[in-house]
VMD Tcl script that draws the C-alpha trace (Angstrom):
set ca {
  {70.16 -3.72 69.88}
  {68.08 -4.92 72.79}
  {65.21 -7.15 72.16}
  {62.43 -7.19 74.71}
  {59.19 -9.28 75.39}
  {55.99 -7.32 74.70}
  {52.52 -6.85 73.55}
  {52.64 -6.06 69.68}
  {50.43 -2.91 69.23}
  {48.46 -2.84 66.18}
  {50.25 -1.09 63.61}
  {53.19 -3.65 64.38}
  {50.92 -6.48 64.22}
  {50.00 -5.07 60.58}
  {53.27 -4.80 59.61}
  {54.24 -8.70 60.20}
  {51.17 -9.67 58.82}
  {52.35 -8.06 55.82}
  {55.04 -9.86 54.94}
  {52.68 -12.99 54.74}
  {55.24 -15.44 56.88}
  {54.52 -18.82 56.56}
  {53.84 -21.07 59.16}
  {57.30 -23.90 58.55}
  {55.80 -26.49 59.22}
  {52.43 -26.79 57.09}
  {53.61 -27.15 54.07}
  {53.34 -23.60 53.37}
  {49.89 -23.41 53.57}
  {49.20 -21.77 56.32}
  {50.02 -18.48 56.94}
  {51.33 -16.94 60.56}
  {49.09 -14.36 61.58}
  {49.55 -12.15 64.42}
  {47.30 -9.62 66.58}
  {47.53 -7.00 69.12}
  {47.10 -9.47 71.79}
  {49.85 -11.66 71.18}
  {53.41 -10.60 72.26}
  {57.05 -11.17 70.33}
  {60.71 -10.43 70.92}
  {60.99 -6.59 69.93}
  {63.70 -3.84 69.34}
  {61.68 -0.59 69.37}
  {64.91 1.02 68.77}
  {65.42 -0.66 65.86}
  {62.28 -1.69 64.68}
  {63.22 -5.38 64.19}
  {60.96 -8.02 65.47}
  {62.11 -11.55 65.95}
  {59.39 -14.65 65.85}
  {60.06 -18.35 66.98}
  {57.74 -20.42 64.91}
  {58.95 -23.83 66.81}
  {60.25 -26.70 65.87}
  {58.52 -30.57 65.85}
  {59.17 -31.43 69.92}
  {61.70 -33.76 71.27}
  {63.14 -36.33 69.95}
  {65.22 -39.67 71.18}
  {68.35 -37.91 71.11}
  {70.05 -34.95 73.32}
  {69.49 -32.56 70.59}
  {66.14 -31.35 69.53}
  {65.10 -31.40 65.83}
  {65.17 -27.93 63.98}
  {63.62 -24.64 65.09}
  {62.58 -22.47 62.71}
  {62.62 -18.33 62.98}
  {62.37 -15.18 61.44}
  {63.93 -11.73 61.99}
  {62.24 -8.65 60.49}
  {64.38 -5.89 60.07}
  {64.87 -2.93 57.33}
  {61.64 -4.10 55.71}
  {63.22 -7.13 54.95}
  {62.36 -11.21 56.82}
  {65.14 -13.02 57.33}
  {64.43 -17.09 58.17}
  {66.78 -19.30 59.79}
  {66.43 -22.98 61.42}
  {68.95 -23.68 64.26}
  {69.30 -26.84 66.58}
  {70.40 -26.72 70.03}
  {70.53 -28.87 72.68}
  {70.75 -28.92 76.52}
  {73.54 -30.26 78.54}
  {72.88 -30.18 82.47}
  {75.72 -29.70 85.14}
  {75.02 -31.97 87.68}
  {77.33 -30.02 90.62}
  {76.22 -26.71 89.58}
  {72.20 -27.96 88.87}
  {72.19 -25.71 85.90}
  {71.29 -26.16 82.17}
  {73.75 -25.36 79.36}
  {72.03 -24.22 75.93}
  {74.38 -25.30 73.02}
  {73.12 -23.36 69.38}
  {73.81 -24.71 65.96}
  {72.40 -22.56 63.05}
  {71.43 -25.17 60.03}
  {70.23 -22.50 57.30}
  {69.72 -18.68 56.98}
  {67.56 -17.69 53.99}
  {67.03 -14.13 52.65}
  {64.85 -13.00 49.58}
  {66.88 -11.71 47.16}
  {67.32 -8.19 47.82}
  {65.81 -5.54 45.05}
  {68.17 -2.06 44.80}
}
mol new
graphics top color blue
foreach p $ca { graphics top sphere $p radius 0.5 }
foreach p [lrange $ca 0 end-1] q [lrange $ca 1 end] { graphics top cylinder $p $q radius 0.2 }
display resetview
């Protein structure tokens, strides 16, 4: 499995638009719509597609509020909202990305 940044073509950008994803943080109202211009995290291998829908920005505290994101994969979206937060080393000068996962939803699965 190796995601990569590209273009969507248009049959992919069909295919998300499919699944009618909702934009988290409208109230469900609006819908996330996608085109051959814009450009995801892909697994052409796979066919799974993986979308960051963002979170609400910064807050006044080390760790951001929840992100929300979706996974495509075997027909099927999976959403999940994570936190994370960033920790610097000072004597290195590097940043240090620390992941929580809050939720992971999936549809109910018909056999």
């Amino acid at each position: 499995m190796a995601f990569k940044y590209q273009k969507l073509t248009k049959e992919d950008a069909e295919y998300i638009n499919s699944f009618k994803i909702p934009y988290p943080y409208g109230g469900g109202e609006y819908l996330m719509e996608f085109d051959d211009e814009d450009s995801i995290l892909i697994d052409c291998e796979n066919k799974m597609y993986y979308i960051n829908a963002g979170g609400q920005g910064r807050m006044n505290s080390s760790e951001y509020p929840p992100t929300v994101a979706y996974l495509i994969m075997e027909d099927k979206v999976i959403m999940f909202t994570y936190y994370y937060m960033i920790k610097q080393n000072k004597l290195t000068n590097t940043n240090h990305y620390i992941y929580s996962i809050k939720t992971i939803y999936v549809k109910k699965i018909k056999k």
